[in-house]
C-alpha positions as CSV (number, residue, x, y, z in Angstrom):
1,X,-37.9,72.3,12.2
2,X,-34.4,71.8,13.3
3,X,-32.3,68.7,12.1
4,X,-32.1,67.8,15.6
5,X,-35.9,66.9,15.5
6,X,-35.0,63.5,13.1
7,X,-32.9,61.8,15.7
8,X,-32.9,58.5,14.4
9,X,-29.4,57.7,16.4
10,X,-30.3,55.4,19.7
11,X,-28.7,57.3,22.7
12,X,-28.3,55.9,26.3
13,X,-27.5,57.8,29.3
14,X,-24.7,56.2,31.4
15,X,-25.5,54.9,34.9
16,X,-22.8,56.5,35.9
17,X,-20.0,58.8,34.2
18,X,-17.1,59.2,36.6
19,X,-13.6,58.3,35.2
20,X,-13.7,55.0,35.7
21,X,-16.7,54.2,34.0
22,X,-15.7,56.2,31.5
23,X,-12.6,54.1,30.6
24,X,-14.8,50.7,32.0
25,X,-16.5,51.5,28.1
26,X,-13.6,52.3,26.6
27,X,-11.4,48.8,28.0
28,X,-14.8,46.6,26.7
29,X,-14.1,48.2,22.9
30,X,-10.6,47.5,22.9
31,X,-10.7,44.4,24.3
32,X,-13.3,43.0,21.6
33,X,-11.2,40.8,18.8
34,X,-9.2,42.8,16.0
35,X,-7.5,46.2,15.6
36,X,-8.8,49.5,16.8
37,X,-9.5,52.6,15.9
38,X,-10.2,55.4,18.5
39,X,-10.8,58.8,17.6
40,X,-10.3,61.0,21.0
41,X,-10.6,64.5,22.2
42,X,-7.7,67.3,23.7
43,X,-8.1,69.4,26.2
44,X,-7.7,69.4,29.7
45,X,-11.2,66.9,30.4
46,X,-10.0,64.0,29.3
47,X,-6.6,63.9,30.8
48,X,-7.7,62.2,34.2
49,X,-9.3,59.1,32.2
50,X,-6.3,59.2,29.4
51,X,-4.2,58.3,33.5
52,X,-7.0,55.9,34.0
53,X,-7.5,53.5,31.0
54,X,-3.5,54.1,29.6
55,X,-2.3,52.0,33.3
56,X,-4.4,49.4,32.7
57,X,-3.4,45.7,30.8
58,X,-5.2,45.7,27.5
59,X,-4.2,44.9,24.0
60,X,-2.6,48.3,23.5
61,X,-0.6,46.8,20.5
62,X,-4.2,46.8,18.3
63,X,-5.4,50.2,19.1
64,X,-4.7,53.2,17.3
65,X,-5.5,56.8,18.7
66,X,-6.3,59.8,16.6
67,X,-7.4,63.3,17.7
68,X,-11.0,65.0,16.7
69,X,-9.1,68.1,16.8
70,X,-5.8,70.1,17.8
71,X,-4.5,73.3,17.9
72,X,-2.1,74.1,15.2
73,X,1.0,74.9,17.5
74,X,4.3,73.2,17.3
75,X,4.7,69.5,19.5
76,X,6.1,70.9,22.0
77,X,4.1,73.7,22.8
78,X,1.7,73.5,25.9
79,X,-1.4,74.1,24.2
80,X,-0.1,70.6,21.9
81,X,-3.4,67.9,22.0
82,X,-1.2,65.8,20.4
83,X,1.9,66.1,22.4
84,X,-0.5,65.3,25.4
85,X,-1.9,62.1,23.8
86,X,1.5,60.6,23.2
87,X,3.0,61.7,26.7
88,X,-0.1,59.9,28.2
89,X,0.1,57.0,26.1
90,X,4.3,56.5,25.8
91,X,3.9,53.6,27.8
92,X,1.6,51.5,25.8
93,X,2.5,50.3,22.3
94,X,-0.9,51.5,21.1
95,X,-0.3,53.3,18.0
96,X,-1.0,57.7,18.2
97,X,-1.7,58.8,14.8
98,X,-1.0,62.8,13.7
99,X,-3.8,64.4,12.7
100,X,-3.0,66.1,9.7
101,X,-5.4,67.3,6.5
102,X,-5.2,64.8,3.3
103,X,-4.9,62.3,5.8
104,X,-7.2,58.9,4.9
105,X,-9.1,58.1,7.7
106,X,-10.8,54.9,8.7
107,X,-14.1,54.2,10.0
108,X,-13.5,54.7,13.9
109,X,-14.4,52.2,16.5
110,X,-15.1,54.5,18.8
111,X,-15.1,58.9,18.0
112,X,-15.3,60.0,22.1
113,X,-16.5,63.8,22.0
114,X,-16.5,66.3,24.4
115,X,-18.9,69.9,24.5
116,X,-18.3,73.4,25.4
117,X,-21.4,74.9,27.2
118,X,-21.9,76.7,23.5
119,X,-22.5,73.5,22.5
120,X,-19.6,73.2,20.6
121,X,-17.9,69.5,19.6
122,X,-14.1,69.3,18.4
123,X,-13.5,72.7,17.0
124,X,-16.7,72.8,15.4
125,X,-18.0,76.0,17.1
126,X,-21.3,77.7,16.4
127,X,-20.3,80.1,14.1
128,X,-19.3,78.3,11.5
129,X,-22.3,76.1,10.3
130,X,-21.5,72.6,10.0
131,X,-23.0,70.1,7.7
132,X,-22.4,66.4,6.6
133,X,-21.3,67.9,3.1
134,X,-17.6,69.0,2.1
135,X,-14.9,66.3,1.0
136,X,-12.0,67.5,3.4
137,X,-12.3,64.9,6.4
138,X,-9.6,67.3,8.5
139,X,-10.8,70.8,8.2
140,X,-8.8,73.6,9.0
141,X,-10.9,76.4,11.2
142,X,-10.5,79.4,13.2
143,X,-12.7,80.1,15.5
144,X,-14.3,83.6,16.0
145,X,-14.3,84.6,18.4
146,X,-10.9,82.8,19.5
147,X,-11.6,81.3,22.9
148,X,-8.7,83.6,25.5
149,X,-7.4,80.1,26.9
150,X,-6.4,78.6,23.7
151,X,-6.5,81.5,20.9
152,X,-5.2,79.4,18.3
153,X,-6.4,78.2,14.5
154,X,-7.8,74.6,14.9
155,X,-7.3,71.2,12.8
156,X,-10.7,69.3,13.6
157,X,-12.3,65.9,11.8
158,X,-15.3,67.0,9.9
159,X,-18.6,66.3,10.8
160,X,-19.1,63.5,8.4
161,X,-15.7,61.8,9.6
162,X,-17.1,62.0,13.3
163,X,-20.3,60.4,12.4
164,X,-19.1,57.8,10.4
165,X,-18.5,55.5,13.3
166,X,-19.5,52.7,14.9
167,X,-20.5,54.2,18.5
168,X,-20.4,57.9,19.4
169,X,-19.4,58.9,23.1
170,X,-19.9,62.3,24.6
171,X,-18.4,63.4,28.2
172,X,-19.9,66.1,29.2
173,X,-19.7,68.2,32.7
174,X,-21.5,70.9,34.5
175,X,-25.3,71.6,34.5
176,X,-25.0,74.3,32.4
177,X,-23.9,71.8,29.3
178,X,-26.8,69.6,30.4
179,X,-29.3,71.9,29.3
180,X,-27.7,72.7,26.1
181,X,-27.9,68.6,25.4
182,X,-31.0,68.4,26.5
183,X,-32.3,71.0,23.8
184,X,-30.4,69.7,21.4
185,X,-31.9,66.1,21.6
186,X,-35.3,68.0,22.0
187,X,-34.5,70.4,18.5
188,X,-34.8,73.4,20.2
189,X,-31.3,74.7,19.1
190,X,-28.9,73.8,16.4
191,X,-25.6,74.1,17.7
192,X,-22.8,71.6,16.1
193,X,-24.0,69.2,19.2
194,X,-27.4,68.8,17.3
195,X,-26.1,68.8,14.1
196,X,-24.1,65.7,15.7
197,X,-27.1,63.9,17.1
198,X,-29.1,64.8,13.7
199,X,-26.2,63.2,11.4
200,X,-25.5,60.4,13.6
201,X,-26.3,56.7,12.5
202,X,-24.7,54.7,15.2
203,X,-25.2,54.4,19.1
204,X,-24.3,57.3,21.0
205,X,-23.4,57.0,24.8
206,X,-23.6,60.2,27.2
207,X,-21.3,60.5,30.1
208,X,-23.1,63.4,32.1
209,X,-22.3,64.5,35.4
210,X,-22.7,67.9,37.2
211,X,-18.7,68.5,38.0
């Protein structure tokens, strides 16, 4: 029996999982009373809703951001997560923390997640077994093999530092990816997405659409 078969997590579907609804569920967290902490994802998907919820009037000067996982290249370099997050949010006074290993982390507010169609979450590909276990919260990785649009080493929050919050959201494209959820919720494969859903604790919101 696969972990993935002892879901005890509660997971909702989204009505709808365009950008806007996307950063709808993000503006009702931040705009709850006290400070907040987001943990967020690079790459190219969540640029459009980072343009979305970053123009919009909300108490920016509680929130901080941190990364689920980055490339280690230098700030300025193209494949930078980070340098992205903090170009898209330089307008705000919300607070962009570096990812970086050592690094005490809180309990997140909110750890938004995106999947590859291998079913992989924040750097956590398939090939290299993850598990709750391990005291490093930011692991450094390598994937293998290196993906050709990004062939770089990896800095990525653990598994137990991405479950360890108080809602999980995943935004997730193409039907292709659907299928892979969909046997991952059922525990018919465990890829790090199941291994996610198997470790979880807290609410976890799915953003699917087909493109």
């Amino acid at each position: 029996m696969n972990e993935a078969q002892n879901i005890v997590a509660p997971i909702c579907w989204a009505a709808k999982a365009d950008g806007d609804a996307v950063a709808d569920h993000i503006s009702a967290i931040i705009q709850q009373p006290g400070n907040h902490w987001l943990a967020v994802p690079g790459g190219r998907t969540p640029l459009p809703i980072f343009d979305i919820i970053s123009k919009r009037t909300l108490p920016w000067g509680t929130v901080s951001l941190m990364l689920t996982d980055d490339r280690i290249v230098p700030y300025d370099h193209p494949a930078s997560n980070q340098g992205k997050l903090e170009a898209a949010f330089d307008a705000t006074p919300a607070h962009v923390v570096k990812l970086e290993q050592g690094l005490p982390l809180p309990v997140f507010d909110l750890v938004w997640l995106g999947m590859g169609a291998d079913g992989h979450i924040a750097s956590l590909f398939p090939n290299m077994n993850p598990t709750v276990g391990g005291d490093a919260a930011v692991i450094h990785n390598c994937p293998d093999p290196l993906p050709p649009e990004a062939p770089f080493e990896r800095l990525s929050l653990n598994l137990a530092a991405l479950t360890q919050a108080r809602e999980i959201m995943l935004v997730v494209r193409g039907c292709d990816k659907k299928r892979v959820l969909d046997e991952a919720i059922a525990g018919e494969n465990d890829l790090p997405v199941a291994r996610l859903f198997a470790a979880a604790r807290c609410p976890i919101t799915i953003f699917w659409s087909r493109a």
